[in-house]
C-alpha positions as CSV (number, residue, x, y, z in Angstrom):
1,X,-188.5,26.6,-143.7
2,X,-185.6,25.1,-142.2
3,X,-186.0,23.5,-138.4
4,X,-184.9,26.9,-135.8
5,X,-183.1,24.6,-133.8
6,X,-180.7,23.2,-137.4
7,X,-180.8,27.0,-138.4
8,X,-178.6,28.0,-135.2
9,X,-176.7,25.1,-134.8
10,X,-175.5,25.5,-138.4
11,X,-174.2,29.1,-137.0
12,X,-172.7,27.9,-133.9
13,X,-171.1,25.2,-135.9
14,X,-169.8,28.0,-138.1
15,X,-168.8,30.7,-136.3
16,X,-167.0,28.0,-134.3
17,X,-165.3,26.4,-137.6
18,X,-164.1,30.8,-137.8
19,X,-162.8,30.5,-134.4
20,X,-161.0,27.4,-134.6
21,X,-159.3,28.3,-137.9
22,X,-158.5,31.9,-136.7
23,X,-157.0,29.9,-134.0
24,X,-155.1,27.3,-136.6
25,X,-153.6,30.5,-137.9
26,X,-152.2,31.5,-134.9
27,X,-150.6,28.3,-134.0
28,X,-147.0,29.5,-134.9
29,X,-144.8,28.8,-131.9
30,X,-144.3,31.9,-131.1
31,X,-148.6,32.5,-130.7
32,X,-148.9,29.4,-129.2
33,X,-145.9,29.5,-126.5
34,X,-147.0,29.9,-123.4
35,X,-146.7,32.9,-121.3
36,X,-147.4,30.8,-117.8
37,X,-149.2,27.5,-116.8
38,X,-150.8,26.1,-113.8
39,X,-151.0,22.2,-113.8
40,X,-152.5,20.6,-110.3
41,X,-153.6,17.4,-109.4
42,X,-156.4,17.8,-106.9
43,X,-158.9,15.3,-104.6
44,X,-161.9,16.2,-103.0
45,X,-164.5,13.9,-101.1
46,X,-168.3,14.7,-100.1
47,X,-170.8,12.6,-99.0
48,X,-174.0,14.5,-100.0
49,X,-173.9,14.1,-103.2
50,X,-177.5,13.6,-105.4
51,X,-178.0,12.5,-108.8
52,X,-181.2,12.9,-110.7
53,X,-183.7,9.6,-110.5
54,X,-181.5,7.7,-108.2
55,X,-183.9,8.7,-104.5
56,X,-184.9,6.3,-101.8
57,X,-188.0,4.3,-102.4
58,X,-189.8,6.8,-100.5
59,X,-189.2,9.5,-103.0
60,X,-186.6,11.0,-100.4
61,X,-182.5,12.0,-101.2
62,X,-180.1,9.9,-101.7
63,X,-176.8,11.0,-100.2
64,X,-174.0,9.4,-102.1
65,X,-170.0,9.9,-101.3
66,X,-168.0,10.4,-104.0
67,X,-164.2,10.5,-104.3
68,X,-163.6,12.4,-107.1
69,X,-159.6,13.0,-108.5
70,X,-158.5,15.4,-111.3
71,X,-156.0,16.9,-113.4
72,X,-156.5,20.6,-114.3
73,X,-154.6,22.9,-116.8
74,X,-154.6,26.1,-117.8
75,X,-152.3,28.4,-119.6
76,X,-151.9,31.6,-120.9
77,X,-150.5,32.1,-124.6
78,X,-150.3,35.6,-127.1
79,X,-153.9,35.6,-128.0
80,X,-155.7,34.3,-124.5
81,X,-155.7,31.4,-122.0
82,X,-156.6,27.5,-122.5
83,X,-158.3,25.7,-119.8
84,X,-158.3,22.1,-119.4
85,X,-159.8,19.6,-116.6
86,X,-160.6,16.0,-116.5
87,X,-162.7,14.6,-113.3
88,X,-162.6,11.2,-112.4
89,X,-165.6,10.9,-110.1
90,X,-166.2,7.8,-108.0
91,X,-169.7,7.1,-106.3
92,X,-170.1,4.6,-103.4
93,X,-172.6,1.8,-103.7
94,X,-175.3,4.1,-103.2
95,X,-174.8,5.4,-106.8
96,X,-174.2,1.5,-108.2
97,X,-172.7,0.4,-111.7
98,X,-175.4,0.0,-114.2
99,X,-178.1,0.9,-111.5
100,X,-178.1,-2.4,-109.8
101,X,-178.5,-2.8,-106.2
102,X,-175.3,-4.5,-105.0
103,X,-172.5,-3.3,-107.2
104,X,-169.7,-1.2,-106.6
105,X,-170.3,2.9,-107.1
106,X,-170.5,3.9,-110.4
107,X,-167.4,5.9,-112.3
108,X,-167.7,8.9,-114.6
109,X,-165.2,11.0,-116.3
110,X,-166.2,14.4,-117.3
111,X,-163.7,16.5,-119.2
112,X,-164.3,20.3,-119.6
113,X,-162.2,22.5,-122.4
114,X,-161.7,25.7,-122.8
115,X,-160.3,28.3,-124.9
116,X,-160.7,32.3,-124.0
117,X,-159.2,34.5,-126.6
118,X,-158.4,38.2,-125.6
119,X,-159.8,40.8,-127.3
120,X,-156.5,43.2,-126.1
121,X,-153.9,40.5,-127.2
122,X,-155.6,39.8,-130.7
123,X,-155.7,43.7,-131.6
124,X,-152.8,45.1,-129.5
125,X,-155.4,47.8,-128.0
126,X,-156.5,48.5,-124.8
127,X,-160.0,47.9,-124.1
128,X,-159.9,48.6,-120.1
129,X,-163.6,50.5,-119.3
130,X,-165.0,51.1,-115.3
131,X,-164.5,47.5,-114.1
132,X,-163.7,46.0,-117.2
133,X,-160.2,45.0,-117.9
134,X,-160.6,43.3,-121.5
135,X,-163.1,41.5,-123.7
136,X,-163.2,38.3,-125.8
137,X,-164.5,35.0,-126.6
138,X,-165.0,31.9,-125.2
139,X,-165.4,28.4,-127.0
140,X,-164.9,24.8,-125.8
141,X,-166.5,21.5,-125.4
142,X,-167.8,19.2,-122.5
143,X,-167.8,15.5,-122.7
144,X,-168.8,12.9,-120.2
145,X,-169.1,8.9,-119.7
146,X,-171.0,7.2,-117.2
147,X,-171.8,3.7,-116.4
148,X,-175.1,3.8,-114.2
149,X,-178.3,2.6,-115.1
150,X,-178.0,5.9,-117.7
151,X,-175.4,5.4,-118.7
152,X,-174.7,9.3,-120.1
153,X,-172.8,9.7,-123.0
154,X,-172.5,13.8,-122.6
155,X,-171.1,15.8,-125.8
156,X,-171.4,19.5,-125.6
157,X,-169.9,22.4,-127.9
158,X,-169.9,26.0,-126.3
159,X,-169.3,29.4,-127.6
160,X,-170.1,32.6,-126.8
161,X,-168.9,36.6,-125.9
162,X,-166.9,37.2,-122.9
163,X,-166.2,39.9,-120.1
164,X,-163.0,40.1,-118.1
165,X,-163.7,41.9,-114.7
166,X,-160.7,43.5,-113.8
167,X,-159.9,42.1,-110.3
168,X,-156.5,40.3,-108.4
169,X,-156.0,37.2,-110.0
170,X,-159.1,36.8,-112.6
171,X,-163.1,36.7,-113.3
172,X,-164.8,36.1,-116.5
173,X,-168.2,36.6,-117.1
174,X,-169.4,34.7,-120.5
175,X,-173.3,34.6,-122.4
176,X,-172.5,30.9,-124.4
177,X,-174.7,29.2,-126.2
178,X,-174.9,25.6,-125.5
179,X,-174.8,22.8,-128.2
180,X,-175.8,19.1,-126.2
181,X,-176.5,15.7,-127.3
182,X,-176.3,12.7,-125.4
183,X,-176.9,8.6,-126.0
184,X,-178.2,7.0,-123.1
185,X,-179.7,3.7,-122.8
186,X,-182.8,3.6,-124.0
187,X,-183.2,5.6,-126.8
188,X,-181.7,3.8,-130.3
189,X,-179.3,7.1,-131.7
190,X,-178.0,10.3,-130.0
191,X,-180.4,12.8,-128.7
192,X,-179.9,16.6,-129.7
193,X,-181.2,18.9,-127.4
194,X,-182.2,22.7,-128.3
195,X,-179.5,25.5,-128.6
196,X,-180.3,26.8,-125.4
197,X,-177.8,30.0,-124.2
198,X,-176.3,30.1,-120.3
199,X,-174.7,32.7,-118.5
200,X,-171.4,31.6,-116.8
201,X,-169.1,33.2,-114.6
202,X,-165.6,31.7,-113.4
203,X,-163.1,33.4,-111.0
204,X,-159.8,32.8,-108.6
205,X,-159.3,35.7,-106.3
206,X,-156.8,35.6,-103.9
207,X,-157.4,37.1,-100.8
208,X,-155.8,37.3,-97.4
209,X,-152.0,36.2,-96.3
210,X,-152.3,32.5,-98.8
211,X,-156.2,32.3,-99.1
212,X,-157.8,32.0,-102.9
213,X,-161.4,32.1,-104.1
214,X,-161.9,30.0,-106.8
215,X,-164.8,28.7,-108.6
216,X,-167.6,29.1,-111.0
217,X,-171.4,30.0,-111.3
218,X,-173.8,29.1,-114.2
219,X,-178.0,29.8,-114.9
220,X,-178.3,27.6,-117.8
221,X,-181.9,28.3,-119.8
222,X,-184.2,24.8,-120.5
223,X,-182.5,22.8,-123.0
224,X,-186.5,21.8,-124.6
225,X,-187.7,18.2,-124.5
226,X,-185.8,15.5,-123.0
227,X,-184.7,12.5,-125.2
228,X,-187.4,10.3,-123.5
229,X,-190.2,12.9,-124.3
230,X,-190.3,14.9,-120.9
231,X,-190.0,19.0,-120.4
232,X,-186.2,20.0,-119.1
233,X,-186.1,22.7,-116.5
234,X,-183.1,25.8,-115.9
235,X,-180.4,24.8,-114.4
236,X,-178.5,26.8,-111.1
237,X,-174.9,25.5,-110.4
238,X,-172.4,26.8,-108.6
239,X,-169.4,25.6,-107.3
240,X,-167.1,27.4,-105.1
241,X,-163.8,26.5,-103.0
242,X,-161.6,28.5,-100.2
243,X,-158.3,27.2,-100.2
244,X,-155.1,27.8,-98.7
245,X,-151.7,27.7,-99.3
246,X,-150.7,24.8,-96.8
247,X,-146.8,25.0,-98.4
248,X,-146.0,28.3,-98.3
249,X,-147.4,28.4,-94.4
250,X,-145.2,25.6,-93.6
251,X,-141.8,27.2,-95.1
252,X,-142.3,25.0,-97.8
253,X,-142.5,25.6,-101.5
254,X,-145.3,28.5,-102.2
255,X,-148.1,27.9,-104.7
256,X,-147.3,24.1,-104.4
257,X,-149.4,22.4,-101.8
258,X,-153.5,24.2,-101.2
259,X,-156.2,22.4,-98.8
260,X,-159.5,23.6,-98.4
261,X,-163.4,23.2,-98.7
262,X,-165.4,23.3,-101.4
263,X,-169.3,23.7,-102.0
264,X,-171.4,23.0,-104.7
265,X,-175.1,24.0,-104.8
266,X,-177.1,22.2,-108.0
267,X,-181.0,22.7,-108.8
268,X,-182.3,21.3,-111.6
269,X,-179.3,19.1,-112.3
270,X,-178.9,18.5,-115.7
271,X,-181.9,19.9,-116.6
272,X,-184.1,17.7,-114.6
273,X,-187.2,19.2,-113.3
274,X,-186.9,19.0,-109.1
275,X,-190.3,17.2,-107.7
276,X,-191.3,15.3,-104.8
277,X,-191.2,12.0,-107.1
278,X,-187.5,13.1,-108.0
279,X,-185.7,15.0,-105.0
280,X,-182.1,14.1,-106.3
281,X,-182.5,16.9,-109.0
282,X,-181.1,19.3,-106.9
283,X,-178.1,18.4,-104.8
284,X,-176.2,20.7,-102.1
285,X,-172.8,19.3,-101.2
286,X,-170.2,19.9,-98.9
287,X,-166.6,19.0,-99.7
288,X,-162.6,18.9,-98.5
289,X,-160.2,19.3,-101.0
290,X,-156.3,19.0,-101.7
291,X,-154.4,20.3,-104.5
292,X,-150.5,19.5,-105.3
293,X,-149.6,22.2,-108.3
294,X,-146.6,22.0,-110.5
């Protein structure tokens, strides 16, 4: 009998290879042309940052400040909306290069891609129910480098059914199932973990005379053993920013220049089990936050 864990991740990787090439042939110009885009370059900075097996001798947190910069893209074309965003996050020397005591902060980039196609576009029907404005589906991919002493080497594929809440501005609500491997150090080829499904939730509501809501929420089931042999635990993440539109207040350009602050709550980060001998798991961060749009 074939491995469970092979079995679906021969049907993500196929119903994903159907999406893609239903996607392939709509990739005329006039499918792909956008209706609008949204392209910002942003900056936030926290100093309570945690990060998984990287406490204080005792066993206690670690706060670690992070500058973290990114570019962020999204778009809206005939069949659905593209989301792109690319984090360049910068620790202080709390979070050191290679996990050595002494050398500058460690850098990550983490890039998150994603592709929503509309249910009502695709079929030229409406499918507005109660709350519901439209339906869909959601795939994409997640990919990371880091170089502390882990080193992560992140590689995800996601793909799953989606929900559009009909609200000002927009909120999705997605089940995707979640197909990870990484290559740390210390292990001699890439890890696979189990297909493990997540329910995830985005919005941006704007609210208010220049005020938006913007963020995301994901529960993401254990992903099974760890590459090094130990259980992995649920995940809780959310992120959430209220930001305002600093331009338009000023007389200035409107939908232009947005300051703010931003939280993000994280238990079981990454799927590491929070214990006394491993605090960091769960981080709960405070953050400002600038954003130039264009």
């Amino acid at each position: 009998m074939a491995n469970p864990a092979q079995h679906w991740r021969a049907r993500i990787g196929g119903t994903l290879g159907i999406v893609l090439g239903a996607g392939l042939v709509m990739s005329s110009p006039s499918a792909m042309a956008a209706d609008w885009s949204d392209t910002a370059l942003s900056w936030r900075y926290g100093t309570d940052f945690n990060e998984p097996f990287d406490d204080n001798a005792d066993g206690s947190k670690k706060d670690i400040a992070k500058n973290i910069f990114a570019i962020t893209h999204a778009d809206g074309y005939a069949y659905g909306t593209n989301f792109l965003n690319v984090d360049l996050l910068l620790s202080n020397s709390a979070d050191p290069g290679g996990g050595i005591a002494g050398n500058p902060g460690a850098q990550e980039v983490y890039i998150v891609y994603r592709n929503t196609l509309d249910a009502g576009k695709i079929f030229g029907q409406t499918y507005q129910y109660g709350p519901i404005r439209d339906w869909g589906a959601t795939f994409g991919f997640d990919a990371n480098s880091k170089n502390d002493a882990y080193a992560s080497k992140k590689r995800m594929l996601v793909l799953g059914p989606t929900l559009m809440v009909d609200v000002p501005g927009f909120w999705n609500v997605s089940v995707l199932l979640f197909d990870e491997s990484n290559a740390p150090n210390g292990i001699p080829s890439r890890y696979t973990y189990r297909v493990h499904p997540a329910l995830d939730t985005n919005w941006g509501i704007p609210f208010g005379n220049g005020f938006i809501f913007k963020g995301y929420f994901q529960y993401i089931a254990s992903k099974g053993t760890n590459e090094f042999g130990g259980p992995t635990s649920p995940e809780t993440h959310f992120d959430g920013e209220v930001m305002y539109d600093v331009g338009a207040a000023l007389n200035g350009p409107k939908k232009t220049f947005f300051a703010g602050f931003e939280y993000e709550y994280w238990k079981n980060k990454f799927g590491n089990p929070t214990n006394s001998s491993d605090e960091g798991a769960t981080a709960s961060t405070p953050m400002v936050r600038l954003e130039y749009h264009f």
